[in-house]
C-alpha positions in Angstrom: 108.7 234.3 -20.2 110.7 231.9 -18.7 110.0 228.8 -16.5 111.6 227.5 -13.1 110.1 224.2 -12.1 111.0 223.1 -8.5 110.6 219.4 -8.0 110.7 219.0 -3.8 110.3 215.3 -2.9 109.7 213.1 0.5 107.6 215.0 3.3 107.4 219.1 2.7 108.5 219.3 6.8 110.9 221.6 8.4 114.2 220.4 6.5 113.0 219.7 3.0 111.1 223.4 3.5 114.0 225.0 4.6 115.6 223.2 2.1 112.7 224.8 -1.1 113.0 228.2 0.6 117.0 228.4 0.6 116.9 227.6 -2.9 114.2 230.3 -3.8 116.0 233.1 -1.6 119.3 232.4 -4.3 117.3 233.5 -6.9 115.5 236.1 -5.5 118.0 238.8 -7.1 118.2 236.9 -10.6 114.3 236.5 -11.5 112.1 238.9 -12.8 108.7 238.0 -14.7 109.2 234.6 -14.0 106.7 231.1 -14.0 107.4 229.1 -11.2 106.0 226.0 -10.7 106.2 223.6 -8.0 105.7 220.2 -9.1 104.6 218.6 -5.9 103.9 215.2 -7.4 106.5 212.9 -5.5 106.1 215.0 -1.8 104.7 212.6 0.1 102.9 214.6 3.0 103.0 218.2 4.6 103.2 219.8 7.5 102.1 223.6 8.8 105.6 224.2 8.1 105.3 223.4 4.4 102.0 224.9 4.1 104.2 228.5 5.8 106.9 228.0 3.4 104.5 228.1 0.4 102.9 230.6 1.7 105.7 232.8 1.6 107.4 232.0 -1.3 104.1 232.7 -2.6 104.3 236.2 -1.2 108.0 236.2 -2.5 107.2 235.7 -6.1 104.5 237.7 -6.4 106.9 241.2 -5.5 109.0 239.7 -7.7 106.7 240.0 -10.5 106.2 236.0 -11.2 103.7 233.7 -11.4 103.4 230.9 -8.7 101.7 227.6 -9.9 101.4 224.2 -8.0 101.5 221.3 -10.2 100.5 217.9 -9.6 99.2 217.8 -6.3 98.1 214.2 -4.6 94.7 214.2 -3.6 95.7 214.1 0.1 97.4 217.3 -0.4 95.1 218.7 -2.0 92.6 217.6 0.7 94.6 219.5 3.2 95.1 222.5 1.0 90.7 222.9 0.9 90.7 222.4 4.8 93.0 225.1 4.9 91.4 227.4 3.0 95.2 227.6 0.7 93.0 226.3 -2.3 91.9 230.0 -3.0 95.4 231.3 -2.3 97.4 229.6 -4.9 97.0 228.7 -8.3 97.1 225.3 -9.8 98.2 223.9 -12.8 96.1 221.7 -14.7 97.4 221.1 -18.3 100.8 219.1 -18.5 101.0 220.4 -21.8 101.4 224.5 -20.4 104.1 223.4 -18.6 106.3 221.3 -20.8 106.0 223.6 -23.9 107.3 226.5 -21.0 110.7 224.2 -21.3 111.2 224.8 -17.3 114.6 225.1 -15.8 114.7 222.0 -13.0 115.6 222.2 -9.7 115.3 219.0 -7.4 114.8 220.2 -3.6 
């Protein structure tokens, strides 16, 4: 299978989440049995409207057959993730080494 890593940086808000969302609507029609993985090491913060937009590109991959997997999540993040409840909704990536021998496509939001 193939791998599409998406690499959003600065504060997950309403533009940079518009911003991850436009980008995963363009290749809604092209992916198909897909990993994607959102490294979410250098995004600083979030907002509810990140926390919507993962949410439904969640939703998103999963009819479109892929599997969704945040990656490198600050501990702040991650914080706000277990208040939320979002911990049991989304997969997380733990070994570096799954993701790198994948040989992910890159795309900076």
């Amino acid at each position: 299978m193939e791998a599409i890593l998406f690499r959003p940086q600065g504060n997950l808000d309403l533009k940079r989440s518009h911003q991850l969302k436009q980008i995963v609507d363009k290749l809604i029609d092209k992916t198909r049995n897909l990993y994607w993985i959102i490294d979410m090491g250098l995004v600083n913060q979030i907002n509810n409207l990140g926390l919507t937009t993962l949410v439904i590109i969640r939703k998103i991959s999963e009819k479109r057959g892929c599997l969704l997997y945040l990656f490198n999540i600050q501990d702040d993040i991650q914080l706000v993730f277990q208040l939320t409840g979002l911990d049991q909704e989304f997969h997380f990536l733990e070994d570096e080494s799954f993701l790198y021998s994948l040989k992910p496509k890159l795309l900076l939001c």
